[in-house]
Phi, psi and omega in degrees: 000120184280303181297108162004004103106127225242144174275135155343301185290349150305306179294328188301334160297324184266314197248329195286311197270004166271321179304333205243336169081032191262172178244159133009266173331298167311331167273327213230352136313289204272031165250318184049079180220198180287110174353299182294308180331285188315321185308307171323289190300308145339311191246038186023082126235031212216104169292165159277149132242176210289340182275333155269324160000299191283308176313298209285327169317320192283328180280320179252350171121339202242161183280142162329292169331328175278320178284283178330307169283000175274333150326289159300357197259298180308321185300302178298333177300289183309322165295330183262000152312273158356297146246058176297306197279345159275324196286330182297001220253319165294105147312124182295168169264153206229121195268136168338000000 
C-alpha cells in the first residue's frame, strides 16, 4: 500500500459532521459516548473500536465493518511504516 490510508476521523471531520450538521458534542451524545472520546477520534488521536463501530453504524447508517476496516487499514499502514526496516529483515518461509 503506497497511499497513506485516511483515519476514521477524518471523515467524521470533513465529510459526516459538516453534512450532517452535527458538532463533536452532538455526535457523541447521540453515540453515547464522551465527548473527549469523539474529540480524540476527530482529531486522530483516537481509534475506532468494535464498540464505537457499533455506535456510530447505528447512528449514521453505516455499517460496524466499515469503521473498523478503515481503522485497520490505518492502523497496518502506520505500522508498517513504523517498522519497515524490521519487517524487511523477514524471510518467506519456502515449504519443504
Amino acid at each position: 500500500m503506497d497511499r497513506q490510508p485516511s483515519h476514521p476521523g477524518a471523515l467524521l471531520r470533513e465529510i459526516v459532521l459538516p453534512e450532517t450538521g452535527l458538532t463533536v458534542t452532538q455526535l457523541a451524545n447521540t453515540c453515547g459516548l464522551a465527548r473527549n472520546t469523539v474529540s480524540k477520534i476527530v482529531n486522530e488521536r483516537g481509534d475506532i473500536t468494535e464498540d464505537i463501530a457499533i455506535r456510530l453504524s447505528r447512528a449514521l447508517g453505516s455499517t460496524p465493518e466499515f469503521w473498523l476496516g478503515m481503522q485497520a487499514k490505518y492502523n497496518l499502514w502506520m505500522l508498517a511504516q513504523e517498522n519497515q526496516a524490521e519487517y524487511k529483515k523477514i524471510k518467506r518461509v519456502e515449504a519443504a
